[in-house]
C-alpha beads as a LAMMPS data file, in Angstrom:
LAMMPS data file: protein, C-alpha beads

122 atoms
121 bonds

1 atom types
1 bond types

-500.0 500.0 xlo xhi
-500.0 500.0 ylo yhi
-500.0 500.0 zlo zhi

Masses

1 110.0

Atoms # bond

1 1 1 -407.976 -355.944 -174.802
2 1 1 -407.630 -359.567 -173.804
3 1 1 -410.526 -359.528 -171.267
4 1 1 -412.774 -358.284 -174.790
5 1 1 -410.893 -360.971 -176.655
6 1 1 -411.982 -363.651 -174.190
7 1 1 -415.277 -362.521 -173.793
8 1 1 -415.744 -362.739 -177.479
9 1 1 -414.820 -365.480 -177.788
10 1 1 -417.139 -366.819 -174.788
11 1 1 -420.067 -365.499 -176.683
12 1 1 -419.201 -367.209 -180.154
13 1 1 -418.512 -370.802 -178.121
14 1 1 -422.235 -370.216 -176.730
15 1 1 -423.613 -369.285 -179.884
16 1 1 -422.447 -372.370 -181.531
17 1 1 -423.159 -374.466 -179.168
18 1 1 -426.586 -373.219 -178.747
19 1 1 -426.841 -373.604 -182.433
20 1 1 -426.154 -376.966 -182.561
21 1 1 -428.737 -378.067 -179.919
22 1 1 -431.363 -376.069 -182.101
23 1 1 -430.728 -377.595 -184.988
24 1 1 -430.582 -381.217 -183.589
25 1 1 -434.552 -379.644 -182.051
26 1 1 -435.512 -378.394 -185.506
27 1 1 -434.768 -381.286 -187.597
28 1 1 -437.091 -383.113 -184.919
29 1 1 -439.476 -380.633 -185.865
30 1 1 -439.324 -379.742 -189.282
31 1 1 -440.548 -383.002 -191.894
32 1 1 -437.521 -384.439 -193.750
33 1 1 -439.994 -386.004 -196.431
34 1 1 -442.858 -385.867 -198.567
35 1 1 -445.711 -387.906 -200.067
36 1 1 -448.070 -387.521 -202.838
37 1 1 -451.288 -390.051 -203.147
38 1 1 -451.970 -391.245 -206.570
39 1 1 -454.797 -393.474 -205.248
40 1 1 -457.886 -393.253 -206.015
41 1 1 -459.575 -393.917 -202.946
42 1 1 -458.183 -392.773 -199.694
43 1 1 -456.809 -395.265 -197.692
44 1 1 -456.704 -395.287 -193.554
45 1 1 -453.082 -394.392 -192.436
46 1 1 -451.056 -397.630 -191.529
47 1 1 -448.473 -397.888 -188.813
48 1 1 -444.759 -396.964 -190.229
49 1 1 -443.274 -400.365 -187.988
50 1 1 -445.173 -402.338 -190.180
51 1 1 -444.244 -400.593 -193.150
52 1 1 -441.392 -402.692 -195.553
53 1 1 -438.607 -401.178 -197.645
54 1 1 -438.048 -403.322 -200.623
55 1 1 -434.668 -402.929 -202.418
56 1 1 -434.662 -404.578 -205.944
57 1 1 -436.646 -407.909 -206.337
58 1 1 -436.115 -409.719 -203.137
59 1 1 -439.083 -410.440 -201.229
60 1 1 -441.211 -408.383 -203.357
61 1 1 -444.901 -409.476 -202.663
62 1 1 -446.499 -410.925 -205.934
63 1 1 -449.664 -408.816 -206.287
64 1 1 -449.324 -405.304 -204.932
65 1 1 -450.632 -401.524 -206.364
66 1 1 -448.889 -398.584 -206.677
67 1 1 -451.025 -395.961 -204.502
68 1 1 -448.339 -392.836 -204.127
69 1 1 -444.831 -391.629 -204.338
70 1 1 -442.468 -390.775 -201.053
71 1 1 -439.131 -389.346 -201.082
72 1 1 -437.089 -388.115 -197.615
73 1 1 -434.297 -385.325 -197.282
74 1 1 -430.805 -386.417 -196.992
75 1 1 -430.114 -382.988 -195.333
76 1 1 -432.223 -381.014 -193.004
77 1 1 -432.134 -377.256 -193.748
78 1 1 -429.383 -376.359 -191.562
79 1 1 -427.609 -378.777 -193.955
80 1 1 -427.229 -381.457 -191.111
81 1 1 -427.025 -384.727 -192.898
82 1 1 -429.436 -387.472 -191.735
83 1 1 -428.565 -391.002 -190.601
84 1 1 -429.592 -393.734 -193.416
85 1 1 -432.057 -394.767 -190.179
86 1 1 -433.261 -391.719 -190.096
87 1 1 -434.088 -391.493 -194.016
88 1 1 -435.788 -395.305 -193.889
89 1 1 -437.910 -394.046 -190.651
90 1 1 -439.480 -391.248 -192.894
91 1 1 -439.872 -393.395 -196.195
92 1 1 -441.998 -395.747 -193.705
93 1 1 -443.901 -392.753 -192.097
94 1 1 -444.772 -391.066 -195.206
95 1 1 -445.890 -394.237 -196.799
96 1 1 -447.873 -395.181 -193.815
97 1 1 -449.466 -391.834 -193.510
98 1 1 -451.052 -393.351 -196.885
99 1 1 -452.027 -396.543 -195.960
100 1 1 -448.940 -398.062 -197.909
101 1 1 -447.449 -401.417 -196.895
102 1 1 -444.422 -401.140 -198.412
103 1 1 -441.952 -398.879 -200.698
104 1 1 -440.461 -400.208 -203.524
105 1 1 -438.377 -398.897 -206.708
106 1 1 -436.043 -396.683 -204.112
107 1 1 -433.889 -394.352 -205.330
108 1 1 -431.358 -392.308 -203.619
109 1 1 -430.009 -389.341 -205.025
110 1 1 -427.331 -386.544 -203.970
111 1 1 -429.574 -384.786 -201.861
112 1 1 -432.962 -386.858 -201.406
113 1 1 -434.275 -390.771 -201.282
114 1 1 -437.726 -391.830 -203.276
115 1 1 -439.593 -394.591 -203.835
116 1 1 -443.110 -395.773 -204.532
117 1 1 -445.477 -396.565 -201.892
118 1 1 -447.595 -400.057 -202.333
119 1 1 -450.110 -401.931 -200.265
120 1 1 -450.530 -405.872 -201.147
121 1 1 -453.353 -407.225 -202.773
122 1 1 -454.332 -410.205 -201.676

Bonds

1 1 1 2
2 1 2 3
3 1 3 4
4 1 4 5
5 1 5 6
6 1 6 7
7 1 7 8
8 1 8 9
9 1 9 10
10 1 10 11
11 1 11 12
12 1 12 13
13 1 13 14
14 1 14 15
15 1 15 16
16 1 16 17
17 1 17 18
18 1 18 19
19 1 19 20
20 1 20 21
21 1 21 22
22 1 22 23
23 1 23 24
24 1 24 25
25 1 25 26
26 1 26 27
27 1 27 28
28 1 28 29
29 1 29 30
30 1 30 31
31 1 31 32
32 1 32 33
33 1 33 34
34 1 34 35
35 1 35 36
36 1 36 37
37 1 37 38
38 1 38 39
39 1 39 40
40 1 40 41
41 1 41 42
42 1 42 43
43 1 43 44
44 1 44 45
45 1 45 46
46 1 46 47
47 1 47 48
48 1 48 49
49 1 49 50
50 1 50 51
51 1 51 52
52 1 52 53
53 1 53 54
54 1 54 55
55 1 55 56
56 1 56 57
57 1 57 58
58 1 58 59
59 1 59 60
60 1 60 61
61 1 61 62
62 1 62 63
63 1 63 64
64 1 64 65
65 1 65 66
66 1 66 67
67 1 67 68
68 1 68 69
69 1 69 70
70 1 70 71
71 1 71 72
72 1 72 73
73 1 73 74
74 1 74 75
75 1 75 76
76 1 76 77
77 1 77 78
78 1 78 79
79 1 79 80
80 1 80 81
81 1 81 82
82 1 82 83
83 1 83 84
84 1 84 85
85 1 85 86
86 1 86 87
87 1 87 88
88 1 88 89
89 1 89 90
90 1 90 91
91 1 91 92
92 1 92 93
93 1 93 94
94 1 94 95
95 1 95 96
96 1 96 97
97 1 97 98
98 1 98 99
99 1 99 100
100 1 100 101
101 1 101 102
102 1 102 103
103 1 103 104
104 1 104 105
105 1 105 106
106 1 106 107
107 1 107 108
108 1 108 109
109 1 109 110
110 1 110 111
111 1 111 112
112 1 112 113
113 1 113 114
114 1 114 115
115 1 115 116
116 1 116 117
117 1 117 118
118 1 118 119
119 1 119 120
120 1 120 121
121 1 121 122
């Protein structure tokens, strides 16, 4: 009886433990965002480094349009919560999967952050 008890319990360690590791390699895997264009002609993809996040006014370029909307997950589907990092890494590489420059007007909500995408005119 306690060699079964012990082995049980060696099998539901494992199982967790393997668990975790999988979910850490699915979130990698699975997107944690989304982005719709609302442009009207398609842009070429920027890089997401040189993408900026732009919370209220401050530092807002003067002359910019509104090409497409972006949100990320604050959860992955295993209900793992995601790093604010993590959640301003996707806003950049869903806007620059656009061409966006920037995201402005963010939002974050209980279970998701949005914003809109912009480039700059010039």
């Amino acid at each position: 009886m306690r060699m079964k008890l012990i082995m049980n319990f060696a099998v539901v360690s494992s199982s967790l433990l393997l668990t975790a590791c999988a979910a850490s390699d699915m979130q990698a895997m699975v997107s944690q965002g989304s982005v719709v264009s609302t442009a009207e002609v398609k842009l070429s993809p920027t890089k997401a480094n040189q993408v900026k996040l732009y919370f209220g006014n401050q530092g807002l370029p003067k002359h910019y349009r509104i090409i497409g909307h972006v949100s990320a997950d604050h959860y992955s589907f295993a209900a793992i919560p995601h790093s604010e990092a993590s959640i301003a890494a996707e806003l950049k590489k869903q806007a620059a999967s656009i061409g966006g420059k920037g995201v402005i007007n963010i939002t974050t909500g209980l279970d998701r952050t949005t914003g809109d995408v912009i480039v700059v005119r010039k």
